[in-house]
RODO-2510 file (C-alpha; in nm, 4 decimals, decimal comma):
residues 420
     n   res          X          Y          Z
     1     x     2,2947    -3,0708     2,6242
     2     x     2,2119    -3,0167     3,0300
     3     x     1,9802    -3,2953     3,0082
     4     x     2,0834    -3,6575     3,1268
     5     x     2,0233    -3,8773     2,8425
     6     x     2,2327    -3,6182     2,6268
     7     x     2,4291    -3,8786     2,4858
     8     x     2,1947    -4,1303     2,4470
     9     x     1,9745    -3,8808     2,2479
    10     x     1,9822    -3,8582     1,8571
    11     x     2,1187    -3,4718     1,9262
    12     x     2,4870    -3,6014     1,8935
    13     x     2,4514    -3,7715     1,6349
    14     x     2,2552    -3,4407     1,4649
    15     x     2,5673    -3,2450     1,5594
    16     x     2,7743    -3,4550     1,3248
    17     x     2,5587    -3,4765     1,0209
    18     x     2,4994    -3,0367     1,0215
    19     x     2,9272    -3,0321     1,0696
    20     x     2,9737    -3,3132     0,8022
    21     x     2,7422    -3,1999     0,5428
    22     x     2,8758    -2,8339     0,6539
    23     x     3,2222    -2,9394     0,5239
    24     x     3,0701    -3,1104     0,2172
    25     x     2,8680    -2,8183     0,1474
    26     x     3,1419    -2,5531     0,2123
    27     x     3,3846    -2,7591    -0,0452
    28     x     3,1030    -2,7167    -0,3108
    29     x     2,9880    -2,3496    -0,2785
    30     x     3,4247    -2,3056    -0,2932
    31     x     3,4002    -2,4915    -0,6286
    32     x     3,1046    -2,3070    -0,6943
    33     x     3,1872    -1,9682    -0,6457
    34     x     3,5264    -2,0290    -0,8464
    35     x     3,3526    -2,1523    -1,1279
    36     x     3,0753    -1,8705    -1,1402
    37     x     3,3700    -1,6467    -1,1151
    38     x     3,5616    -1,7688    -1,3583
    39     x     3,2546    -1,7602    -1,5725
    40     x     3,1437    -1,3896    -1,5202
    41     x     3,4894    -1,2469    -1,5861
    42     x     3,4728    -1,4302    -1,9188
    43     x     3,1484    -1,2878    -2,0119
    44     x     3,2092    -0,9223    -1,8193
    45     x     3,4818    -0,8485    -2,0964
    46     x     3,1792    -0,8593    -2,3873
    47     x     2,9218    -0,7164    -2,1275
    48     x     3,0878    -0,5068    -1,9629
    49     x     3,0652    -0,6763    -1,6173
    50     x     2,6715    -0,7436    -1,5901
    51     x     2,7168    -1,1559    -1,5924
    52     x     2,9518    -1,1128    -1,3015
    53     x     2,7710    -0,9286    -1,1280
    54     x     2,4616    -1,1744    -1,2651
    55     x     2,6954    -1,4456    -1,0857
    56     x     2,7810    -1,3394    -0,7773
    57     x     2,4104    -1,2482    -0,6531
    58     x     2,3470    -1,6094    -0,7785
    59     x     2,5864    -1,7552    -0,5262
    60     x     2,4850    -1,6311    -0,2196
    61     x     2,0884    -1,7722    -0,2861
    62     x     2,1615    -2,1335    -0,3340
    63     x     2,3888    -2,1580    -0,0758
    64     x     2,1290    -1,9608     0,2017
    65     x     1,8850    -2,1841     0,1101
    66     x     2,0613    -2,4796     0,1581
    67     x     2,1944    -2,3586     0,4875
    68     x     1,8312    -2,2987     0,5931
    69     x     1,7164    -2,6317     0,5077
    70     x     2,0678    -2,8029     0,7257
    71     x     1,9754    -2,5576     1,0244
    72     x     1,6693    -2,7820     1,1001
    73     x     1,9331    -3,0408     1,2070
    74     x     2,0042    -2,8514     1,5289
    75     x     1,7934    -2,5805     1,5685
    76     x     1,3928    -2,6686     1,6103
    77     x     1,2874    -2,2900     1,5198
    78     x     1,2245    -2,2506     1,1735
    79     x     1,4399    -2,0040     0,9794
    80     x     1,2401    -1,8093     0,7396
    81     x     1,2859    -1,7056     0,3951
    82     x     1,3641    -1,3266     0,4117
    83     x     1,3881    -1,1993     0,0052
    84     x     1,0753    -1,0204    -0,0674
    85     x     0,8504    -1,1580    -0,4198
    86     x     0,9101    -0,9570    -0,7127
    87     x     0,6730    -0,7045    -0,8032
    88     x     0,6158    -0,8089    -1,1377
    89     x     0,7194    -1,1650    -1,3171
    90     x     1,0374    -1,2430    -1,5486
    91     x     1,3779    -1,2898    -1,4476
    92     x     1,4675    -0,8792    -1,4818
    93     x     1,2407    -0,7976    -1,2394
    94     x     1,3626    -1,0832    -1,0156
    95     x     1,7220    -0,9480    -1,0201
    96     x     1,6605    -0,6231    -0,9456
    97     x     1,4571    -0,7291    -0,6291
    98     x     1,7071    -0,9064    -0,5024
    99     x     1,9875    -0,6999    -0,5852
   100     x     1,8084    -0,4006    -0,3840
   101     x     1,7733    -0,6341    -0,1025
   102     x     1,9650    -0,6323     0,1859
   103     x     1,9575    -0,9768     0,2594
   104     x     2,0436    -1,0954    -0,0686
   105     x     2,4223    -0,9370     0,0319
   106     x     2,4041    -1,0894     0,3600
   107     x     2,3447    -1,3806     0,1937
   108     x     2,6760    -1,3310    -0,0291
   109     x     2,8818    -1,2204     0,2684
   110     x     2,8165    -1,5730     0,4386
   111     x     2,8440    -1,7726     0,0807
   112     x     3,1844    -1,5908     0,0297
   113     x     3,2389    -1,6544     0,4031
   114     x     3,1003    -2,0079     0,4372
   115     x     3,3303    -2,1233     0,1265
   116     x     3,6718    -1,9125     0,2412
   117     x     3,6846    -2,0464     0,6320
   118     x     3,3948    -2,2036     0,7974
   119     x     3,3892    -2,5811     0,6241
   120     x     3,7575    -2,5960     0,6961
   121     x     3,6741    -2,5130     1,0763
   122     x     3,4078    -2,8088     1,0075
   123     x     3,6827    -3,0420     0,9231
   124     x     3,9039    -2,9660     1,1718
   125     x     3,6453    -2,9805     1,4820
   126     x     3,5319    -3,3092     1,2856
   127     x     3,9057    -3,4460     1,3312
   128     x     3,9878    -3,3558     1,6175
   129     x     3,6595    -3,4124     1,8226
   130     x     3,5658    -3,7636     1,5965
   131     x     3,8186    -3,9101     1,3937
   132     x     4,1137    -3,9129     1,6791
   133     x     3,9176    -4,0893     1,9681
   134     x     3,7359    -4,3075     1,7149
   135     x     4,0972    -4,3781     1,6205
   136     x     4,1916    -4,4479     1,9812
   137     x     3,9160    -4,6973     2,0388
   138     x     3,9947    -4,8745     1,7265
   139     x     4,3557    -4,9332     1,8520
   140     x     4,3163    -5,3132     1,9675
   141     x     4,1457    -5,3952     1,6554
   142     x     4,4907    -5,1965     1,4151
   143     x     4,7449    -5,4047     1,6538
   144     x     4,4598    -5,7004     1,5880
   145     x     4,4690    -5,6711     1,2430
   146     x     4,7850    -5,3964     1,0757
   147     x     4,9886    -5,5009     1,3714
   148     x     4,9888    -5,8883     1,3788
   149     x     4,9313    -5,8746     1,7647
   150     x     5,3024    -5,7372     1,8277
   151     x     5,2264    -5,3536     1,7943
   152     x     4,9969    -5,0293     1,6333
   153     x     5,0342    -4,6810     1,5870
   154     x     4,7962    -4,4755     1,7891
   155     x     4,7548    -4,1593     1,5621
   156     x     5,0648    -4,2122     1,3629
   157     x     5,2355    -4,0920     1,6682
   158     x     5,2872    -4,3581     1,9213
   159     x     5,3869    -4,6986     1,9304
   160     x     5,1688    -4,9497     2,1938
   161     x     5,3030    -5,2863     2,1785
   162     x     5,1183    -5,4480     2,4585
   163     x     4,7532    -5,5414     2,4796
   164     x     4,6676    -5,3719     2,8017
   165     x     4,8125    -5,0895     2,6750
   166     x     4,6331    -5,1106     2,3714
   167     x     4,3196    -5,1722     2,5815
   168     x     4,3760    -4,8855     2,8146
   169     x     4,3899    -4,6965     2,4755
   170     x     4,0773    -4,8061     2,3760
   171     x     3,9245    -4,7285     2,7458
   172     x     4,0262    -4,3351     2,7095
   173     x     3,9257    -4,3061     2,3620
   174     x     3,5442    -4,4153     2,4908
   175     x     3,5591    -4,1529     2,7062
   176     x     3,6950    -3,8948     2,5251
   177     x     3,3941    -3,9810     2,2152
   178     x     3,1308    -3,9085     2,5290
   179     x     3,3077    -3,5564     2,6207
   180     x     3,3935    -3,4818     2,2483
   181     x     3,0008    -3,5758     2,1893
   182     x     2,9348    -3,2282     2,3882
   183     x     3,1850    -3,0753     2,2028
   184     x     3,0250    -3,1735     1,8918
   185     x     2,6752    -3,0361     1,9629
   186     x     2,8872    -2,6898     2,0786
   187     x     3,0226    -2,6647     1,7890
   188     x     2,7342    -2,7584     1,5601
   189     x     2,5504    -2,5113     1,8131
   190     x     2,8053    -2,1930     1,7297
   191     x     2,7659    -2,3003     1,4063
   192     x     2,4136    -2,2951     1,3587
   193     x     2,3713    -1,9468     1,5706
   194     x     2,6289    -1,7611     1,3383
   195     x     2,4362    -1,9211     1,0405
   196     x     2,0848    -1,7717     1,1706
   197     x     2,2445    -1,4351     1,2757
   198     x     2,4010    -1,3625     0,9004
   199     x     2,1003    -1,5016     0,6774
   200     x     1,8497    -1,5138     0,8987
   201     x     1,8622    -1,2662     1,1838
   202     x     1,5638    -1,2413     1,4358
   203     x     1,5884    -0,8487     1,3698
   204     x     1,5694    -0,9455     0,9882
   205     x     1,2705    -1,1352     1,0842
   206     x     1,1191    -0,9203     1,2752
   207     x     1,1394    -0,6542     1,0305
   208     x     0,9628    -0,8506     0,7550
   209     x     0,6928    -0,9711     0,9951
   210     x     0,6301    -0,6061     1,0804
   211     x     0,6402    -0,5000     0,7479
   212     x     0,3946    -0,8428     0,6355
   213     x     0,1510    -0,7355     0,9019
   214     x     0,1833    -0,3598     0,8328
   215     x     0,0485    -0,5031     0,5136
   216     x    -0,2442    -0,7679     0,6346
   217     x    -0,3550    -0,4718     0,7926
   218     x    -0,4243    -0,2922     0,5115
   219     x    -0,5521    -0,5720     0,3279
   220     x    -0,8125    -0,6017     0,6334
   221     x    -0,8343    -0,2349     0,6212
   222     x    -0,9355    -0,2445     0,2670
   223     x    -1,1570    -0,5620     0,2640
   224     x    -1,3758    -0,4461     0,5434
   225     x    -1,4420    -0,1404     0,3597
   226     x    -1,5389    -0,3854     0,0412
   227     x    -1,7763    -0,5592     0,2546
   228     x    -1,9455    -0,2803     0,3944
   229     x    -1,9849    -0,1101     0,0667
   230     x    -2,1207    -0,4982    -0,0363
   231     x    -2,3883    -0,4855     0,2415
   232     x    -2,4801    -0,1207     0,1862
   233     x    -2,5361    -0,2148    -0,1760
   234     x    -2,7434    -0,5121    -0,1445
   235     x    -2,9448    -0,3266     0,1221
   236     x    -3,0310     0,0108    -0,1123
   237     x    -3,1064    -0,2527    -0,4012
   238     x    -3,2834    -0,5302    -0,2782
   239     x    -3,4470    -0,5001     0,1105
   240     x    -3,5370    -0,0798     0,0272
   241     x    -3,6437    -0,1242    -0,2960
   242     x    -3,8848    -0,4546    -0,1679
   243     x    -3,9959    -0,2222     0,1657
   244     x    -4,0664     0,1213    -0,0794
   245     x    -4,3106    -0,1647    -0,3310
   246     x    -4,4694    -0,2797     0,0006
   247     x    -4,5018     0,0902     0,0958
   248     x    -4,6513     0,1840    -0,2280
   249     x    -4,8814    -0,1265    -0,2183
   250     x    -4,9808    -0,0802     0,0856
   251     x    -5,0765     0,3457     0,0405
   252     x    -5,2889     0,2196    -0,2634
   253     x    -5,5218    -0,0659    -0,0765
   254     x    -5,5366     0,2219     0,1635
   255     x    -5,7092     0,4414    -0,0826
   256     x    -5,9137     0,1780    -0,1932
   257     x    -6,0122     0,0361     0,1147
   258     x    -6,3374     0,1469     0,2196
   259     x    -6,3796     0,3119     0,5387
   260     x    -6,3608     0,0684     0,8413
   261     x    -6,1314    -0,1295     1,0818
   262     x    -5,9475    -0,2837     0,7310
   263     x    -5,9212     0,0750     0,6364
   264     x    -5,7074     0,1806     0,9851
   265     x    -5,5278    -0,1273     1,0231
   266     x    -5,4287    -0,0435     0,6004
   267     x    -5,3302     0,3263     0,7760
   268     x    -5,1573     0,1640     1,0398
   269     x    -4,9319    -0,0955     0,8054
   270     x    -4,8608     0,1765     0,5896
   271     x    -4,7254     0,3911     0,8418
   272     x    -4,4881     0,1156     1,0333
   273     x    -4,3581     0,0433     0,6666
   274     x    -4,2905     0,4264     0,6181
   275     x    -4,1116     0,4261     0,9635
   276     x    -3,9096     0,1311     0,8507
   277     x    -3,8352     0,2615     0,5411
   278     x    -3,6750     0,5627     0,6763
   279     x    -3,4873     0,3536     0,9405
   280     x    -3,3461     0,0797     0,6730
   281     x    -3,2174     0,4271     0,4918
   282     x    -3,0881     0,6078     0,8146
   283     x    -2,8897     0,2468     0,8403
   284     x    -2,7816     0,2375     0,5156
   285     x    -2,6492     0,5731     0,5357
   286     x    -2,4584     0,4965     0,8661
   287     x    -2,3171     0,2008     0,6909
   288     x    -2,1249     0,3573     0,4030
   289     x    -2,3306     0,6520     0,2779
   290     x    -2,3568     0,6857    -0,0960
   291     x    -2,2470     1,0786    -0,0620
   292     x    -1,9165     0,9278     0,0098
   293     x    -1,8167     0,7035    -0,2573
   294     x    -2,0009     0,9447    -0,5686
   295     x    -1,8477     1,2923    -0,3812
   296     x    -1,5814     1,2428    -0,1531
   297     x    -1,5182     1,3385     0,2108
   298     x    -1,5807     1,6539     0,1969
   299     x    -1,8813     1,6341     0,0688
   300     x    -2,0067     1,4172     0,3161
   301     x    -1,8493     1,5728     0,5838
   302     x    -2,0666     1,8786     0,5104
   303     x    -2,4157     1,5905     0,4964
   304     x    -2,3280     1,5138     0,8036
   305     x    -2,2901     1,8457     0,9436
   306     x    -2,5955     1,9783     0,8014
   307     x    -2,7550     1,6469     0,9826
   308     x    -2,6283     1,7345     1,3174
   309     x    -2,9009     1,8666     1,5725
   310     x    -2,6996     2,1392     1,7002
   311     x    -2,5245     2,4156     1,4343
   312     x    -2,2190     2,3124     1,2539
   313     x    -1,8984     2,5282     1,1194
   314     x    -1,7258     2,3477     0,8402
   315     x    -1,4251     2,4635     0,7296
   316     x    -1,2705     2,1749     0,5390
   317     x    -1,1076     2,2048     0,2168
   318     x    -0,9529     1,9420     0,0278
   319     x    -0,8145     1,9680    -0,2981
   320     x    -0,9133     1,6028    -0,4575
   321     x    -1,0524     1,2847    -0,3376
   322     x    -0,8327     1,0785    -0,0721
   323     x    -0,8072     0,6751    -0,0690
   324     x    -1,1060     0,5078     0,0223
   325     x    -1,0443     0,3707     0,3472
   326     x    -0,8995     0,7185     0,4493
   327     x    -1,2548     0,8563     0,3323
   328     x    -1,4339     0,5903     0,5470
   329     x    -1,2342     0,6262     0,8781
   330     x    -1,2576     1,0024     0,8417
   331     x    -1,6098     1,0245     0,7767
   332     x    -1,7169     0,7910     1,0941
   333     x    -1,4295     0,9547     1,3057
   334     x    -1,6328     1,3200     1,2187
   335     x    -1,9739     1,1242     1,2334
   336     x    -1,8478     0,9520     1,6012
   337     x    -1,7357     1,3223     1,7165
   338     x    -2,0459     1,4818     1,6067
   339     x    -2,2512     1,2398     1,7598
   340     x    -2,0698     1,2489     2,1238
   341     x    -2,0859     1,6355     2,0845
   342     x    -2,5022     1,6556     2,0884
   343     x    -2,5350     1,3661     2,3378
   344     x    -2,2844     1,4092     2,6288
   345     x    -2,1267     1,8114     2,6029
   346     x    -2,3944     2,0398     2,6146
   347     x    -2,2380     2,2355     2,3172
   348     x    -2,4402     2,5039     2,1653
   349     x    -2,2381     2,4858     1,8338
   350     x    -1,9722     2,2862     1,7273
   351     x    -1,6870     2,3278     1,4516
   352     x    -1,5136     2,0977     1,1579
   353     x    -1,2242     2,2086     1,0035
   354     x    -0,8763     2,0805     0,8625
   355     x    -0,7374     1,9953     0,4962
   356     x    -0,4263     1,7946     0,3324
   357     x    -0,1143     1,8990     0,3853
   358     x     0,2558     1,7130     0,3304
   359     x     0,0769     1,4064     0,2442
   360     x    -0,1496     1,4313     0,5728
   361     x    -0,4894     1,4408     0,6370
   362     x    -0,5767     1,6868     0,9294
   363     x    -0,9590     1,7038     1,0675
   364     x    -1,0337     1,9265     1,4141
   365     x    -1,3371     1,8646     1,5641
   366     x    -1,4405     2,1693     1,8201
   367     x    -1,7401     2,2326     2,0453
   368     x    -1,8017     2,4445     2,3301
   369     x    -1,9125     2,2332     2,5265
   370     x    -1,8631     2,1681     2,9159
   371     x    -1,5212     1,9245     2,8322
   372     x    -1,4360     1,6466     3,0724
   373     x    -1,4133     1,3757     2,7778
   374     x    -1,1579     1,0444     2,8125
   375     x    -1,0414     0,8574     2,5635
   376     x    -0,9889     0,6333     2,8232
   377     x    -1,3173     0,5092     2,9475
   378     x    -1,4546     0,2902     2,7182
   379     x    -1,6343     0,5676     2,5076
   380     x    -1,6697     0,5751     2,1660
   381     x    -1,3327     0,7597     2,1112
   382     x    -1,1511     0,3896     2,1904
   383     x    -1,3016     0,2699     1,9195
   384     x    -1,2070     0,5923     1,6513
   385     x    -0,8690     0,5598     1,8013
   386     x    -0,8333     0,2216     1,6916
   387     x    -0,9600     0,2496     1,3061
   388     x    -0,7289     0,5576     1,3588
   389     x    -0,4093     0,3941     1,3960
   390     x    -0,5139     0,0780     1,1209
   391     x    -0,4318     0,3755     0,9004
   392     x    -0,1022     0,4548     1,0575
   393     x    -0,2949     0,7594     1,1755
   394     x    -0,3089     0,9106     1,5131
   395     x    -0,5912     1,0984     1,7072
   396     x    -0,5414     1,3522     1,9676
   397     x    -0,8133     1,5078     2,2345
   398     x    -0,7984     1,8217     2,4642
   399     x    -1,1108     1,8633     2,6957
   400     x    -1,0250     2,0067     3,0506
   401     x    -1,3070     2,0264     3,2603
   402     x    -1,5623     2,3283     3,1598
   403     x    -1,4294     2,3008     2,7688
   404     x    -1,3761     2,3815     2,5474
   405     x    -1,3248     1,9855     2,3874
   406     x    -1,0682     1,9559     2,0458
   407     x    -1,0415     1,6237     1,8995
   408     x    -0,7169     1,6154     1,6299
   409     x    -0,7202     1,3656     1,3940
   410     x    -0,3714     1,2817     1,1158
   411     x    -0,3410     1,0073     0,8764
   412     x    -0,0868     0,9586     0,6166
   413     x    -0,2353     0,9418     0,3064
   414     x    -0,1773     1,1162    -0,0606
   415     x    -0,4599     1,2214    -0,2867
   416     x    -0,6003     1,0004    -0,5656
   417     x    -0,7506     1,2466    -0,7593
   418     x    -0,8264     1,6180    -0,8235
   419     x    -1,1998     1,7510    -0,7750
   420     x    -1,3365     1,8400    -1,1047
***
């Protein structure tokens, strides 16, 4: 509305159509709601008040959406749908999502309001900001035409009976459409803001687009775990089993090879394939070892404790297997730790306890090592920090200078299933 070409614009004209089909609108949900009303109390006295209550969720959806769809008149931002899918199909199911959600009563509260005083505020701003300068301007053509030329009635109030006064009329009702235009798009403006604010709320929005990407999260969470047990899989079945054949082949034209150059370089192909065969497994361990996903984290935990170069204390007990993507991130947050512990503290032995508690995975990572770590620097602790928190999770560290170092580890997570 600060801009120049305001009134030349299409926005005025925008202004009028939300406030016109805002009255229209506002008259139906009225008949609407008096009729779904009417019908519910019928039916409540059989069913004890279930079809009224049936009815009045009903009219507060219809008339959100339709408010949503007249918002894009004056307001470029779209306004999003806030009502959550139901978590399973029929119409049951459907109710009951919607009558647990907040915004289906928001919704109601502006129906109920919408129908009770805001179209009659439409019409009135409509009449008094349209209809009465149109009115004005028109008054040559009513003396022109009601009036024989002798006299009209300028908003059934006063008489002209001149034309220059009926002119001069005329004059000041062109002006008054130009400033009522701004009034228009204020009041279409108001309008549109209360709409957004009751159904559609940026703090409404930004709760569901916290709680939708709380959600992709996991989804990411969980389908990077699916991939990497995927790869893992197709690695232990197809390229090992293909490099342990070409191993085996390989041993046996060594023993049949007769002594010579073909014999050594046999020696020396066998032995790069051995080497390669233990590396493809070391990877395919590292990727999602298969202690893991047949025994659990603790389990594993203790594999990868009795791998470590330098002695290990484990003192983890769980009671049952966690969610797999909690097993995954623990397991490489303990692997991670265990690996910084022999390459940059100096530890002579290191320690891995913790257990599930209140719905909480805790894991403590110890060594006694010379400290000085930070999560800070671009180490590998960024990187456990951040599949940490995916999980909701959060990881602490304590390492003043000379040690001892105590990474803390907590994700929210409840147990699957016992041990047997």
């Amino acid at each position: 509305m600060t801009r120049p070409g305001y009134l030349l614009s299409a926005w005025p004209w925008r202004s009028i159509g939300y406030l016109v089909t805002g009255a229209l609108t506002g008259a139906a949900a009225l008949v609407a709601i008096v009729i779904l009303a009417a019908v519910g109390g019928i039916l409540a006295v059989v069913l004890v008040g279930l079809p009224l209550l049936f009815c009045i969720t009903l009219a507060g959806l219809p008339v959100a959406r339709v408010e949503r769809l007249r918002l894009r008149l004056v307001d470029l931002e779209p306004v999003p749908d806030q009502h959550r899918l139901p978590a399973a199909p029929g119409l049951w199911a459907w109710l009951m999502t919607r009558l647990r959600e907040r915004t289906t009563w928001r919704e109601l509260g502006y129906a109920l309001l919408f129908a009770g005083l805001l179209w009659p505020v439409d019409v009135l701003v409509l009449t008094v900001a349209l209809l009465f300068p149109v009115s004005m301007t028109a008054t040559p053509l009513l003396m022109a035409t009601v009036g024989d030329g002798h006299e009209a009635k300028v908003l059934k109030q006063w008489t002209v009976t001149s034309w220059p006064a009926a002119f001069g009329i005329a004059v000041l009702g062109l002006v008054l459409i130009g400033l009522c235009a701004y009034v228009l798009g204020v009041a279409a403006g108001a309008r549109a803001a209360l709409t957004r604010l009751l159904i559609a709320s940026h703090e409404g929005d930004l709760g569901v687009r916290v709680v939708e990407l709380a959600r992709s999260r996991v989804r990411l969470v969980d389908a990077f775990e699916a991939e990497r047990r995927r790869i893992e899989r197709d690695l232990h079945d197809g390229a090992q089993q293909r490099l342990v054949a070409l191993t085996m082949t390989l041993g046996l034209a060594r023993l049949d090879a007769p002594p010579g150059p073909l014999a050594d370089q046999l020696a020396k192909a066998h032995d790069e394939a051995g080497k390669a065969l233990a590396e493809l497994r070391e990877l395919i361990h590292g990727i999602h070892p298969q202690v893991l996903a047949d025994y659990g984290l603790q389990a594993a935990v203790a594999d990868a404790a009795d791998r470590c170069v330098i002695p290990v204390d484990l003192s983890l007990e769980l009671p049952g297997r966690l969610p797999q993507a909690v097993e995954a991130a623990a397991y490489f947050v303990v692997c991670e730790a265990l690996a910084n512990v022999d390459k940059h503290s100096g530890a002579h032995r290191a320690e891995v306890g913790g257990g599930h508690h209140d719905g909480r995975l805790f894991l403590e990572i110890r060594d006694d090592g010379r400290g000085g770590a930070d999560a800070g620097s671009g180490s590998g602790l960024t990187g456990l920090a951040d599949r940490v928190s995916v999980l909701d999770g959060r990881l602490a560290l304590s390492s003043p200078p000379g040690g001892p170092t105590l990474l803390r580890v907590e994700i929210p997570c409840e147990l699957t299933e016992p041990y047997v």
